[in-house]
C-alpha positions as CSV (number, residue, x, y, z in Angstrom):
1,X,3.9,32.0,15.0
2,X,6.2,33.4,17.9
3,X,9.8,33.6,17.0
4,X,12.2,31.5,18.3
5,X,15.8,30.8,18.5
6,X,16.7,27.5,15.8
7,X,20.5,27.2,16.6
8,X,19.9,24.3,18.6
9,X,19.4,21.3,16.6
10,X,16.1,18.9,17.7
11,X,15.0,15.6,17.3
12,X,11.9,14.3,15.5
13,X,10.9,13.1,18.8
14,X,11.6,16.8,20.6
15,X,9.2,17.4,23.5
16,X,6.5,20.2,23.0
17,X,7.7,23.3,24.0
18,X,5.1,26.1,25.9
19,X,5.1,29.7,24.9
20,X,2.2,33.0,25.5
21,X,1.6,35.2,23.0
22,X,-1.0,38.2,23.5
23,X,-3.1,40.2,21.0
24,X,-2.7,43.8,22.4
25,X,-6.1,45.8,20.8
26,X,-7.5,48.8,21.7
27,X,-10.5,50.6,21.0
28,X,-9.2,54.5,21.2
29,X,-5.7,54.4,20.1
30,X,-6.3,55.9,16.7
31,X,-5.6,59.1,16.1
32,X,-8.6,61.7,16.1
33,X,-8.2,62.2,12.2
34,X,-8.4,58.4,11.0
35,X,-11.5,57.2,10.4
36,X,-10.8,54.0,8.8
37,X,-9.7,51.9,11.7
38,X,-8.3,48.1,12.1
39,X,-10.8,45.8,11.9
40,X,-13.6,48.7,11.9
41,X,-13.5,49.9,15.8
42,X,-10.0,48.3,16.6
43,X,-6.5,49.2,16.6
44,X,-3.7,46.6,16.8
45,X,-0.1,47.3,18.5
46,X,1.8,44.7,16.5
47,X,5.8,44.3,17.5
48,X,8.7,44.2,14.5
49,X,11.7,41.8,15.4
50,X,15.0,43.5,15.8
51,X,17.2,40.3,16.3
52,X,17.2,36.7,16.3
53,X,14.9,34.6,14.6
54,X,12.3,36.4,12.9
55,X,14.5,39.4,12.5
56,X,12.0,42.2,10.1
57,X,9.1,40.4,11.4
58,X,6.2,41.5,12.7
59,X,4.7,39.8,15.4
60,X,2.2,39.8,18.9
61,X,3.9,39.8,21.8
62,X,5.2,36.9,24.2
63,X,7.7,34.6,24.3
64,X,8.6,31.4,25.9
65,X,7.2,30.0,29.4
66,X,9.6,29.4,32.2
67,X,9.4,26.4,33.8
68,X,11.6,27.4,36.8
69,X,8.3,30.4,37.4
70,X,6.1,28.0,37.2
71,X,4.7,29.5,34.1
72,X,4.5,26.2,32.9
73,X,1.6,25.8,35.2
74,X,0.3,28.9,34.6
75,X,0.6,30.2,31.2
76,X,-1.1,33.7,31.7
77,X,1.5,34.4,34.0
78,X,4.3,34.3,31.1
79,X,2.0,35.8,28.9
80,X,2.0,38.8,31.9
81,X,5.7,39.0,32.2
82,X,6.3,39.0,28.1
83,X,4.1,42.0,27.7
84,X,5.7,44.1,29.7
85,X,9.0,43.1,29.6
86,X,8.3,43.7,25.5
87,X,6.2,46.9,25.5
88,X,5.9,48.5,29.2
89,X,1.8,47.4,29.1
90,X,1.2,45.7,32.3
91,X,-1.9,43.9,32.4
92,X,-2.9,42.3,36.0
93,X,-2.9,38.4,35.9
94,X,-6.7,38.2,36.5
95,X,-7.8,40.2,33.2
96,X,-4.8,38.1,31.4
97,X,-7.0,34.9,32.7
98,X,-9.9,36.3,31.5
99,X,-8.8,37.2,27.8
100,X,-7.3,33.5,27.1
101,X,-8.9,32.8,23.5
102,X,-7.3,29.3,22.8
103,X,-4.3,27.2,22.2
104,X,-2.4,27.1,18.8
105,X,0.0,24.3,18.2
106,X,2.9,24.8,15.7
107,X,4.7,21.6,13.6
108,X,7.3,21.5,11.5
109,X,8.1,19.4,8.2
110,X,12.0,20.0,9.1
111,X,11.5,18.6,13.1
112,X,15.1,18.1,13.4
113,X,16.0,21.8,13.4
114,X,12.4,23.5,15.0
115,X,10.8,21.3,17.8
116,X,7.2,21.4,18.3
117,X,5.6,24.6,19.5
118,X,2.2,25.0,21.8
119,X,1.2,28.1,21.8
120,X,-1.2,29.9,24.5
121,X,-3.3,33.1,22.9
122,X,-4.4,35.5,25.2
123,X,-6.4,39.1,24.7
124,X,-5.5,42.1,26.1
125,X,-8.1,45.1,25.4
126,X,-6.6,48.3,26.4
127,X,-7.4,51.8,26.3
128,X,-5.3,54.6,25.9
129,X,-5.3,57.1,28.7
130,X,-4.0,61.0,28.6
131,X,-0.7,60.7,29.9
132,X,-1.4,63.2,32.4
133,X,-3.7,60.7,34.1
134,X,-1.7,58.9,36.4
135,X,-5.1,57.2,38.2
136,X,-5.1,55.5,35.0
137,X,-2.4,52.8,35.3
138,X,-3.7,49.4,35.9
139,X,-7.5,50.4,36.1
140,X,-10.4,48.6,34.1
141,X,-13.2,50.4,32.2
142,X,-15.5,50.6,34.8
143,X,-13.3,53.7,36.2
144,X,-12.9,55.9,32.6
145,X,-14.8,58.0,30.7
146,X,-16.1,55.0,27.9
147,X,-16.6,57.1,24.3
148,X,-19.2,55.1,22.4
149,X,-16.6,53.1,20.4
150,X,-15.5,51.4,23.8
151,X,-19.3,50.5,24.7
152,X,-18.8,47.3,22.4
153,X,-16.1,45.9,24.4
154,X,-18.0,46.5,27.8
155,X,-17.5,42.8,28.6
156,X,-14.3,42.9,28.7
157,X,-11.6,44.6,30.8
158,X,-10.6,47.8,29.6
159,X,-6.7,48.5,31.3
160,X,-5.5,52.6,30.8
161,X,-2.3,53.0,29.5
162,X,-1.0,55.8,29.1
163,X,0.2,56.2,25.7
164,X,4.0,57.2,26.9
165,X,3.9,54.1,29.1
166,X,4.4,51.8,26.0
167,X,7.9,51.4,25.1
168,X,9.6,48.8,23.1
169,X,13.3,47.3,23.8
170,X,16.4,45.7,22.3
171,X,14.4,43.2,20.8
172,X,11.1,44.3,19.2
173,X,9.6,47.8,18.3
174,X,6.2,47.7,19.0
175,X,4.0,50.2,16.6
176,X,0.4,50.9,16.4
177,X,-2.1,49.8,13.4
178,X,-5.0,51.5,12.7
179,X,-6.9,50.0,9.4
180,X,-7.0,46.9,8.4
181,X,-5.2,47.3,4.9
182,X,-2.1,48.7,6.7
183,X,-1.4,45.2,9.1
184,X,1.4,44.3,7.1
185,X,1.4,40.8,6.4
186,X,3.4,40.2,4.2
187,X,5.8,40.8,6.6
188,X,4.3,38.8,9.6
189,X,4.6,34.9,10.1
190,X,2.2,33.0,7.4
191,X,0.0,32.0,10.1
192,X,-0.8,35.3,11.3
193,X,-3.0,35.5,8.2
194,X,-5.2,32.9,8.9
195,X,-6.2,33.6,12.7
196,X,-5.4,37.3,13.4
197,X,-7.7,37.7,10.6
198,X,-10.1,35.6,12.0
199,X,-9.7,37.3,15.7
200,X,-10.2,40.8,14.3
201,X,-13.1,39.5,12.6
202,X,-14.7,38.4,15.6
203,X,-13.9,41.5,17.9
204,X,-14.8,44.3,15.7
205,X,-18.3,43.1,15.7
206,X,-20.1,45.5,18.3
207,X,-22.5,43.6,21.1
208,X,-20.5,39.8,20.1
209,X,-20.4,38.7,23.4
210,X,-19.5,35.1,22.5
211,X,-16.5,34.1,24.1
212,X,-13.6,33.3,21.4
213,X,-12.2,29.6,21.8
214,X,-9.1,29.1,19.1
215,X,-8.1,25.7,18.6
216,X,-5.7,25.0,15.8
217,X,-3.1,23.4,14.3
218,X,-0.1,24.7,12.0
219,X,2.0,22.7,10.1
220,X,5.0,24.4,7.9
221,X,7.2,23.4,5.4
222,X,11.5,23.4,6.0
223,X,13.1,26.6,5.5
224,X,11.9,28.6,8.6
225,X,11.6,32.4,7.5
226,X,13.0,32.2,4.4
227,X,10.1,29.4,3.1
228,X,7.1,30.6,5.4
229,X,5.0,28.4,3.9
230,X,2.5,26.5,5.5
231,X,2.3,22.9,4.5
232,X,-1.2,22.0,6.2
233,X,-2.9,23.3,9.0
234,X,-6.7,23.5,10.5
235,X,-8.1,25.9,13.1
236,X,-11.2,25.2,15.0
237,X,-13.3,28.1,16.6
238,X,-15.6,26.7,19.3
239,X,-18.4,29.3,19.2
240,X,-18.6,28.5,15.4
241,X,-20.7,25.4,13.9
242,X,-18.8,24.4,11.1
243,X,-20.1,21.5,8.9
244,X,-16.4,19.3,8.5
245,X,-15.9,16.7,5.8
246,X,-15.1,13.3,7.9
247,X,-11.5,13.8,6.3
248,X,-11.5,16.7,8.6
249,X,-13.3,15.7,11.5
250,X,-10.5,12.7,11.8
251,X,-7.8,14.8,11.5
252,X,-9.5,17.2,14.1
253,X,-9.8,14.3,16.4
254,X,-6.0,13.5,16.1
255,X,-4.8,17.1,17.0
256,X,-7.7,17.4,20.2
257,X,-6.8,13.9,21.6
258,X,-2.8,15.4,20.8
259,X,-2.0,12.4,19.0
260,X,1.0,12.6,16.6
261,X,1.3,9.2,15.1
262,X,0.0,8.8,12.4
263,X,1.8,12.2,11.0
264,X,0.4,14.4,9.0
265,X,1.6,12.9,5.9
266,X,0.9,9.3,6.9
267,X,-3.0,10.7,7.5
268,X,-3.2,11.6,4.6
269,X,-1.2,8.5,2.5
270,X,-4.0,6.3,4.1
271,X,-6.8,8.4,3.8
272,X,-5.7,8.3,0.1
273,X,-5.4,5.1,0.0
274,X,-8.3,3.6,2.0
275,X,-10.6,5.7,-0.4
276,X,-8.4,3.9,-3.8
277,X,-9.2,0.3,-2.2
278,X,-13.1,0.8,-1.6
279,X,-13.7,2.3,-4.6
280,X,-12.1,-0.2,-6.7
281,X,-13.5,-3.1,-4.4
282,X,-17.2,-1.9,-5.1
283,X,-18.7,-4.4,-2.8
284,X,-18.0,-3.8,1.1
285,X,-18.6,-7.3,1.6
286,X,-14.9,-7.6,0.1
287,X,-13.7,-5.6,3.2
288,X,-15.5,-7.6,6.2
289,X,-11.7,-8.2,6.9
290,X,-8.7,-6.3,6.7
291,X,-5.1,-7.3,7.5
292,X,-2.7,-4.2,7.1
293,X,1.1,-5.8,6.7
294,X,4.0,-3.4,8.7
295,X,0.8,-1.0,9.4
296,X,2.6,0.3,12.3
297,X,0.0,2.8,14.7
298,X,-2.9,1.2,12.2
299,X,-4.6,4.2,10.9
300,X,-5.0,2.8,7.6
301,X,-6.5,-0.4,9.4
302,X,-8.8,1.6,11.8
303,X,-9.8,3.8,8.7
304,X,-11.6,0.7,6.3
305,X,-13.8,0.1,10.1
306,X,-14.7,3.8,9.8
307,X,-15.0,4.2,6.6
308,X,-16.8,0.6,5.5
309,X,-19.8,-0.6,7.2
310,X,-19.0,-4.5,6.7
311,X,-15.7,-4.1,7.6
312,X,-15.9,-5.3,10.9
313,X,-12.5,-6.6,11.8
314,X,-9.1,-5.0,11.3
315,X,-5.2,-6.7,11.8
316,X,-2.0,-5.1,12.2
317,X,0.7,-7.3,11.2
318,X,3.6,-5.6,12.1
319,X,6.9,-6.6,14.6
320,X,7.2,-3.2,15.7
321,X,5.7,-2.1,19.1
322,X,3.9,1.1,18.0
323,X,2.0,1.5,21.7
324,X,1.6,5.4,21.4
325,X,0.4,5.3,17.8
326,X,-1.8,2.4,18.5
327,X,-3.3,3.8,22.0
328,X,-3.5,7.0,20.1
329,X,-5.4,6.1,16.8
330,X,-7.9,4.3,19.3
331,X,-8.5,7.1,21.4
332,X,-8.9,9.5,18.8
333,X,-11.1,7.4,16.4
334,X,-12.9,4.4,18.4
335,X,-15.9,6.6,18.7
336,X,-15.9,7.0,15.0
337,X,-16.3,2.8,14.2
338,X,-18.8,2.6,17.0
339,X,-21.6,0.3,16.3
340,X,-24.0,2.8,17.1
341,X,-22.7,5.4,14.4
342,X,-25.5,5.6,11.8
343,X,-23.2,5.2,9.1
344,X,-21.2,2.3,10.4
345,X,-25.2,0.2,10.9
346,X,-27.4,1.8,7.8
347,X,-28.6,-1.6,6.4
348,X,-26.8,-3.6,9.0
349,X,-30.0,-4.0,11.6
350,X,-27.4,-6.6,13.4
351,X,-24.1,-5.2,12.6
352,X,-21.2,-6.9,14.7
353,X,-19.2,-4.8,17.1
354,X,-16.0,-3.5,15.3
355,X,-12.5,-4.7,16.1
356,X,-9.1,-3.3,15.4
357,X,-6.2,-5.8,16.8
358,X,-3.1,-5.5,16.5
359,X,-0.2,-8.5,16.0
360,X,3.3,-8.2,16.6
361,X,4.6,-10.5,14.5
362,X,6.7,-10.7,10.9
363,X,3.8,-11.5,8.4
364,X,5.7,-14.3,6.7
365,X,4.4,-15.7,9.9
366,X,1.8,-13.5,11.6
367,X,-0.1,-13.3,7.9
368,X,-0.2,-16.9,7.4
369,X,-1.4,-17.6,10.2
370,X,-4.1,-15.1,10.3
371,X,-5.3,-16.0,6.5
372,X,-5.9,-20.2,7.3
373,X,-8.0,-18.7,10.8
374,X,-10.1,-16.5,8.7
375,X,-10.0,-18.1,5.6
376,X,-11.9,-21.2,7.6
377,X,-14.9,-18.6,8.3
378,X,-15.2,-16.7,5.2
379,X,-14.5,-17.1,1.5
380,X,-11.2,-15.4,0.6
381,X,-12.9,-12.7,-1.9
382,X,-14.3,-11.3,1.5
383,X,-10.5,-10.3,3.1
384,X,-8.7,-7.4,2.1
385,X,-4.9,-7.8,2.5
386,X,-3.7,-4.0,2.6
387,X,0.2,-2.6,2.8
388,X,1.0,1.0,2.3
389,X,4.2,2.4,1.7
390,X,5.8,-1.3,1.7
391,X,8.9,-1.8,0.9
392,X,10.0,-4.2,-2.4
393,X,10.7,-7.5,-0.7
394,X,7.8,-6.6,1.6
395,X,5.4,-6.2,-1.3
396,X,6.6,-9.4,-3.2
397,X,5.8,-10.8,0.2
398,X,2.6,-9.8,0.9
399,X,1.5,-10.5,-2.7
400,X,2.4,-13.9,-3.0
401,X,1.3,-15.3,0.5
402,X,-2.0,-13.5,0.0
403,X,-2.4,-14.4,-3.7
404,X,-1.9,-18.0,-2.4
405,X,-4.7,-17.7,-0.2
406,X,-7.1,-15.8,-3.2
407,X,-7.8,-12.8,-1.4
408,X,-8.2,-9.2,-2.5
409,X,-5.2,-7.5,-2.4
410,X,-3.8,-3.7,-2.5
411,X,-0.4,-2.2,-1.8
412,X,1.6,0.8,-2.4
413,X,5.5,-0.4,-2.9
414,X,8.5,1.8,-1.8
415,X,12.3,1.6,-2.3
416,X,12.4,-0.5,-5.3
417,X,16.3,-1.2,-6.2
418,X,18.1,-2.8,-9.0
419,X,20.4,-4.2,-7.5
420,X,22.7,-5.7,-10.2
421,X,22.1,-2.6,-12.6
422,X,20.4,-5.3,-14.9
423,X,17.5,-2.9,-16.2
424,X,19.3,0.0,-16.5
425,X,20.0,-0.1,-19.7
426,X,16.6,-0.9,-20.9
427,X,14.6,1.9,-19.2
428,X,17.2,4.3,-21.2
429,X,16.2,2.1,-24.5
430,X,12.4,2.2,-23.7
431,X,12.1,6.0,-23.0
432,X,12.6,8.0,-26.0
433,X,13.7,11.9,-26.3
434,X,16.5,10.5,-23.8
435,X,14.2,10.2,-20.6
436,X,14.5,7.5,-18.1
437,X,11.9,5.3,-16.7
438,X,12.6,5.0,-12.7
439,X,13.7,1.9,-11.3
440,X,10.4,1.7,-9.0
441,X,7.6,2.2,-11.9
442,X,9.5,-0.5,-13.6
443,X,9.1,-2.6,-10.3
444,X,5.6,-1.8,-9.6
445,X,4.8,-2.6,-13.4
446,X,6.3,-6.1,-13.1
447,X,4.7,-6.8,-9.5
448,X,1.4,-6.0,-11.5
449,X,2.6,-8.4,-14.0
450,X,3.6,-11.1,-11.9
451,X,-0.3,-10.7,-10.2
452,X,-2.0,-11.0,-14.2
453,X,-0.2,-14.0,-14.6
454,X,-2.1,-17.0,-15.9
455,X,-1.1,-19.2,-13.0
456,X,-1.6,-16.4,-9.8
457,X,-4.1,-17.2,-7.6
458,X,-5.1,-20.8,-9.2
459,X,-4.4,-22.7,-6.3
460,X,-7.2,-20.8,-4.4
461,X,-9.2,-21.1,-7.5
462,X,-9.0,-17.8,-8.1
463,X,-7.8,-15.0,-11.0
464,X,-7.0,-11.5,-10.6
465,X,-8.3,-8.5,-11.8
466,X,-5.3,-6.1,-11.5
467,X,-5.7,-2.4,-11.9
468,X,-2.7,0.7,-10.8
469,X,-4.0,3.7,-9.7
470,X,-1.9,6.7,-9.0
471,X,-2.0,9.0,-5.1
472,X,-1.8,12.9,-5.5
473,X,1.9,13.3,-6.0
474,X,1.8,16.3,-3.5
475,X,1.1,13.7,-0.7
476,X,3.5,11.1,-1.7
477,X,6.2,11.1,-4.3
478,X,6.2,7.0,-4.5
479,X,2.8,7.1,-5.2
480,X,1.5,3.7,-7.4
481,X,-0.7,1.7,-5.6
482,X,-1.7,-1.7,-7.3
483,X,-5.2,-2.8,-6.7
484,X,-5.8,-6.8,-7.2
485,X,-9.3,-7.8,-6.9
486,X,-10.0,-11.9,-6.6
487,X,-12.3,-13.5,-8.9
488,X,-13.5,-16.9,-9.4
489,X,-12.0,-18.9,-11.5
490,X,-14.9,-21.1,-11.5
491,X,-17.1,-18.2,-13.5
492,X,-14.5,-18.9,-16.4
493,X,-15.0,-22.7,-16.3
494,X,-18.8,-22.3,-16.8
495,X,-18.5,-20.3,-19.9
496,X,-16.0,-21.8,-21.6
497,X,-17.7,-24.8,-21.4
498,X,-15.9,-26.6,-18.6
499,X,-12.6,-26.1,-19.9
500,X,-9.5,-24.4,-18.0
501,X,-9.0,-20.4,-19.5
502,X,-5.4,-20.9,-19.9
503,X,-6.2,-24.1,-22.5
504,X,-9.0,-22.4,-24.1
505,X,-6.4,-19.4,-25.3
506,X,-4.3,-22.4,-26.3
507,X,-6.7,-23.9,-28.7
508,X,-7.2,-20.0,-30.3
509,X,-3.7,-19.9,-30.9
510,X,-3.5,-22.9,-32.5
511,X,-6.3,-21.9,-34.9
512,X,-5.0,-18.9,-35.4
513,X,-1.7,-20.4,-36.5
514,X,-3.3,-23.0,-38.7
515,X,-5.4,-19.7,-40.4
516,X,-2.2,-18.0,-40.8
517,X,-0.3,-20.8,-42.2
518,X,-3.2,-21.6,-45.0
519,X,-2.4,-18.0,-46.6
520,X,-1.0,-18.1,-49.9
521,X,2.3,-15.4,-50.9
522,X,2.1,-13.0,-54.2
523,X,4.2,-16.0,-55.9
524,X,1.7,-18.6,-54.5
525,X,4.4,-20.3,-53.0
526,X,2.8,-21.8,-49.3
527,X,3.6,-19.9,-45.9
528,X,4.9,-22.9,-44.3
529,X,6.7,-23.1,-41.0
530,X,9.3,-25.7,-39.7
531,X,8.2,-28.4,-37.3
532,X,11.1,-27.2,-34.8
533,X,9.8,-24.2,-34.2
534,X,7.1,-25.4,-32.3
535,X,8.0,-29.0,-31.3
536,X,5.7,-30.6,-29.1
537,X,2.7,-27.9,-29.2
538,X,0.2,-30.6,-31.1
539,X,0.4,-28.6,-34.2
540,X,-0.1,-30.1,-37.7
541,X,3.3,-30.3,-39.7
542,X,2.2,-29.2,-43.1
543,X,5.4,-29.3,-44.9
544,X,5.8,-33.1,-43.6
545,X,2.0,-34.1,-44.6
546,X,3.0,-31.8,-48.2
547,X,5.7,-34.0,-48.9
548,X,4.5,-37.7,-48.1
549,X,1.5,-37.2,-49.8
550,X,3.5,-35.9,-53.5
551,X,5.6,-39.6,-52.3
552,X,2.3,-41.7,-51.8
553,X,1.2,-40.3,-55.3
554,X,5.0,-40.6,-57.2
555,X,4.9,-44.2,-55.4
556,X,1.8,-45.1,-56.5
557,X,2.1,-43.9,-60.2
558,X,5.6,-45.3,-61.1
559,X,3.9,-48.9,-59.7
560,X,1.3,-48.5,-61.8
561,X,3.4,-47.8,-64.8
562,X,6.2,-50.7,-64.2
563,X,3.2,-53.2,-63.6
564,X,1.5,-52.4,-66.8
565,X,4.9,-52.3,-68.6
566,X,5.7,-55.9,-66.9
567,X,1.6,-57.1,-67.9
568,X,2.7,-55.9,-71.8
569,X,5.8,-58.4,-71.5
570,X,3.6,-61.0,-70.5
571,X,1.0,-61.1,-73.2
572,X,3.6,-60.8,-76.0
573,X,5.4,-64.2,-74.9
């Protein structure tokens, strides 16, 4: 990564900005007693930072492109002016052209403070000339005496420099590297250790005559030097076949077609996410439609057409006017839900052409109105309602229209509040060892309650089947999604005999009460319970039948004892 000034603060929004930087290698530059040589017949002439950004780091050689040169048109032109203004090497534009190896684009998790960075890499092969030879400024191979080392570069253009040509200046030291183990790393941008390594592997291979293509992608965490981490990143080399997961090739199609929305992040939320849904769902045909609530640029709506060969139409529901996410996430992936994709037709000999459409609407209305239209075609266990990251009233939303309509739902809630401080003190109470439960698991586990309820769904004649599953916490820190699947209520009715579920669990309570209540105590006294307790349910009262049947019996004995006493009065008169 080049180094770069940071005290101007950026936007997230911050246009791209150009730079060159040049790979200076030579095949002679070592000196006579080292055998053991950069990257086997190569030398590197690396540059440490004096000042500024990147100060104590080592780094190639460039810097940024000048618009007002028209460098912006023609980047090996800055990358000419860097390297000698830098290190005294001048290289003629034409040979700059001709050592171009690719274009590296550099992102960062902190955008406010470090803009976006695009990169042009360029090759500059060299070859170190006595300094006695003044012929030897500015002159390609074809003119020196070639030892047997510089054979394997004879496709390229060899420029003499004389070695007391190369000088540094105020703000980097340039110094030679002559073995591999000695490039010092450690000390270099992150980066630098995936493709320098990569470029030195390539060009120390005598008779490779492939042209070298980079094409990659760096994304770092905040912190600038003092982190140089790398968050995520993928490099592509052309000349390479490299077999990519479809995760990859998807994300590779975002960076080529220089689409930025969805982020990195968001990629990799619905990525995430998409995968949870299907494999909870099981059946595709639960996925012929998809409605993604606030899904902004609709990756995660485009992604179930790519990724399920029934789905074959996908809604954004969202007010927002996302027109470069959307235009991008169709440019980048349309190919990838064609019809004519053998994964999106294998068993599908007459699979309909995909759709992804987008809505700009609130879904209070937008997703009504879109659930009685499709709802009128298909049966509601074949429409996925989707929402990720959505926010707490968005997600009681988007469960209770959708549950209303009995289809399949799955969300991923954010920014769950208490806003009256009510629960507070019962998350401390329910974690023990003093730990807290957080306000949004406590959320997400009622929002999962609310959907197991006995009454959710019934209107569309449907129950739910309600699972939570949990996202890598490295991509997202709010990271419950709850899974609802729609079933039938009807398959209940059948096997309990044609009777509702909710009134066959009442009748096994009330047995189970009437068992428990038939149990006798130690002192044989009867485990009896009072008819208030349960007033109205339709259970027996056995205390009340207890009592008016030892009444009946009293009754009936003192009767029959006063009437024979009154009989015995007769008979004696």
């Amino acid at each position: 990564m080049k180094a770069v000034s940071s005290s101007r603060r950026r936007g997230p929004d911050s246009p791209t900005v150009d730079f060159s930087l040049v790979v200076v290698l030579s095949p002679n530059a070592r000196p006579s007693d080292d055998d053991h040589r950069c990257g086997g017949d190569l030398s590197i002439l690396l540059g440490k930072k004096l000042r500024g950004f990147g100060k104590g780091f080592y780094n190639c050689f460039g810097g940024k492109l000048e618009r007002s040169r028209g460098e912006h048109d023609h980047p090996a032109a800055g990358a000419v002016r860097e390297l000698e203004e830098e290190t005294g090497i001048v290289i003629p534009l034409s040979v700059m052209q001709d050592g171009f190896v690719g274009v590296m684009n550099f992102t960062f998790e902190d955008g406010d403070v470090h803009g976006p960075m695009r990169i042009y890499l360029y090759c500059a092969f060299i070859s170190i000339a006595p300094n006695h030879d003044a012929s030897s400024h500015n002159v390609d191979g074809s003119d020196l005496d070639h030892s047997e080392s510089e054979q394997c570069f004879a496709r390229h253009t060899l420029v003499a420099v004389r070695s007391n040509q190369i000088r540094g200046c105020d703000e980097i030291e340039p110094k030679w590297f002559h073995r591999i183990d000695s490039i010092p790393l450690d000390e270099m941008f992150c980066d630098d250790s995936i493709w320098l390594t990569l470029l030195l592997n390539h060009y120390s291979a005598c008779g490779d005559d492939d042209p070298l293509n980079f094409d990659g992608w760096f994304h770092f965490h905040p912190g600038g030097t003092d982190v140089n981490s790398i968050l995520h990143h993928f490099i592509q080399i052309k000349k390479a076949s490299v077999m990519l997961t479809l995760e990859k090739r998807l994300f590779h199609a975002l960076h080529i077609n220089h689409v930025q929305s969805p982020s990195i992040k968001e990629f990799k939320e619905n990525w995430s996410m998409a995968n949870a849904v299907r494999t909870f769902m099981k059946d595709e045909s639960r996925m012929e439609y998809v409605l993604d609530v606030a899904g902004g640029h609709g990756a995660l709506a485009a992604l179930f057409l790519v990724l399920v060969p029934s789905c074959h139409t996908a809604i954004v529901i969202d007010p927002a006017n996302c027109t470069s996410g959307m235009n991008g996430v169709r440019k980048a992936w349309g190919t990838f839900w064609s019809t004519d994709d053998t994964n999106a037709t294998r068993n599908h000999s007459k699979a309909k052409s995909k759709e992804l459409r987008y809505r700009r609407e609130c879904l209070r209305t937008g997703l009504r109105e879109e659930l009685d239209l499709i709802t009128q075609k298909v049966k509601g266990r074949n429409v996925t309602v989707v929402a990720c990251h959505a926010c707490q009233h968005l997600t009681d939303e988007t469960l209770q229209i959708a549950s209303e309509y009995g289809v399949n739902i799955a969300v991923m809630p954010c920014c769950q509040k208490d806003h009256h401080g009510s629960w507070k003190g019962l998350t401390n109470r329910l974690c023990s060892g003093g730990g807290i439960l957080p306000i949004g698991a406590l959320m997400d586990l009622l929002a999962a309650g609310k959907m197991l309820g006995w009454d959710t769904g019934s209107g569309a004649g449907v129950r739910y089947q309600v699972k939570m599953k949990l996202m890598d916490k490295s991509i997202s820190e709010q990271n419950r999604m709850i899974l609802c699947k729609a079933e039938a209520r009807d398959d209940d009715f059948i096997t309990n005999g044609g009777r509702d579920e909710k009134e066959v669990a009442h009748e096994r309570l009330t047995r189970a009460y009437i068992r428990a209540h038939k149990l006798h105590s130690k002192d044989g006294q009867s485990k009896v319970a009072r008819r208030d307790s349960f007033h109205g349910t339709g259970f027996v009262n056995y205390k009340t039948t207890d009592w008016c049947i030892r009444s009946f019996l009293i009754g009936v004995g003192m009767g029959s004892a006063l009437s024979l006493m009154i009989a015995s009065q007769i008979r004696r008169k």
